[in-house]
C-alpha positions as semicolon CSV with decimal commas, in nm:
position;residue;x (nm);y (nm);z (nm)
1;X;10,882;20,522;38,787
2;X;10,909;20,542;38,390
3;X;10,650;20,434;38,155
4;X;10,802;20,155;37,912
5;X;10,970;20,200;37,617
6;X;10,682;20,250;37,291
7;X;10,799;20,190;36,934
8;X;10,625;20,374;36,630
9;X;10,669;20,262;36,289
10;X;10,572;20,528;36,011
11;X;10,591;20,536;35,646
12;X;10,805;20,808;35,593
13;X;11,029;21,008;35,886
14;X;11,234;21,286;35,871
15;X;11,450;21,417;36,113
16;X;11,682;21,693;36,196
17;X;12,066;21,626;36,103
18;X;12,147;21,763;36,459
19;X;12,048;21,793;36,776
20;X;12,082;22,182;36,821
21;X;11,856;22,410;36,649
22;X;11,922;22,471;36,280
23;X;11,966;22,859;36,137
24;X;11,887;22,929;35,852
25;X;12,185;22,758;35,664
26;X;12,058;22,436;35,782
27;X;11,714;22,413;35,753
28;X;11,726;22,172;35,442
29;X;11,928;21,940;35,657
30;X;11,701;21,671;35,701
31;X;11,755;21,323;35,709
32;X;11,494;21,069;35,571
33;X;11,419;20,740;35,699
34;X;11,132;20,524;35,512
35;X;11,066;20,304;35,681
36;X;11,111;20,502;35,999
37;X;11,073;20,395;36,356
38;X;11,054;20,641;36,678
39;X;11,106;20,527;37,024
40;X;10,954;20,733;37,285
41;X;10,999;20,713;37,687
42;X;10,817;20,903;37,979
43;X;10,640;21,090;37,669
44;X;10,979;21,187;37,509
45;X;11,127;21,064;37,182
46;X;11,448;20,849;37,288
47;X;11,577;20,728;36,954
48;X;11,438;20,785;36,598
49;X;11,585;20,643;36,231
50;X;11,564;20,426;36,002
51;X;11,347;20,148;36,101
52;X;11,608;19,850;36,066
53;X;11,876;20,032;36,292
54;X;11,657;20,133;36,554
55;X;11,484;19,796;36,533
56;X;11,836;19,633;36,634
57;X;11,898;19,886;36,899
58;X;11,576;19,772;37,110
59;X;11,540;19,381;37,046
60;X;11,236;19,252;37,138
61;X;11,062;19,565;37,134
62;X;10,701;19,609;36,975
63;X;10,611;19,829;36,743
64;X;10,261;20,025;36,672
65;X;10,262;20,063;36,270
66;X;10,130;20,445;36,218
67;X;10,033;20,324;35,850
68;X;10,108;20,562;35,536
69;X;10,165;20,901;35,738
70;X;10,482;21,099;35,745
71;X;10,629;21,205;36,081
72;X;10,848;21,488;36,146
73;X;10,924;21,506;36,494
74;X;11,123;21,852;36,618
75;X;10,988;22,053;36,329
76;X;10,824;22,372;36,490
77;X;10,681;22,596;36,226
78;X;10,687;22,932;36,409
79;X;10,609;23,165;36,057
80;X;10,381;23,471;36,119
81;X;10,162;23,623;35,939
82;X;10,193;24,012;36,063
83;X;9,848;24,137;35,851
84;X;9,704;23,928;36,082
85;X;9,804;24,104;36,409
86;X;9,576;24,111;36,728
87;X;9,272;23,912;36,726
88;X;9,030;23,698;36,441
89;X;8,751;23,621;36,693
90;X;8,470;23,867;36,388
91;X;8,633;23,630;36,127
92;X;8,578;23,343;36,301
93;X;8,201;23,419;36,376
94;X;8,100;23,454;35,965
């Protein structure tokens, strides 16, 4: 059985201009919604944008207000640091 629909409004929210994962050519891509709403079901996001189109989309539906924060849902930042190979637990510890 699936959870109902949840509604999150945010300040600011900026999505991906595709669903397929962007190279390197399209990592400015990035669509910006403010308002912004994001509607998640069974702990996935099902529809994101600006908040008046996504509002009319799903009538009736509450929304949780997030406040001032920006949300950027999909953005993975997978950088490395390679100076920093193998372990930090001596750092840590200081």
């Amino acid at each position: 059985m699936s959870e109902p629909l949840r509604a999150y409004r945010c300040a600011v929210l900026a999505t991906p201009s595709g669903c397929v994962p962007a190279g390197a050519a399209r990592l400015a891509d990035v669509r910006v919604h403010a308002p912004g709403w994001i509607v998640v079901r069974d702990g996935m996001i099902a529809d994101a944008g600006a908040a008046h189109e996504v509002a009319a989309r799903h009538p009736g539906l509450r929304c949780e207000d997030l406040g001032a924060g920006v949300v950027v849902p999909g953005f993975v930042d997978a950088h490395t640091h390679p100076v920093f190979a193998g372990t930090r637990e001596g750092e840590f510890e200081q």
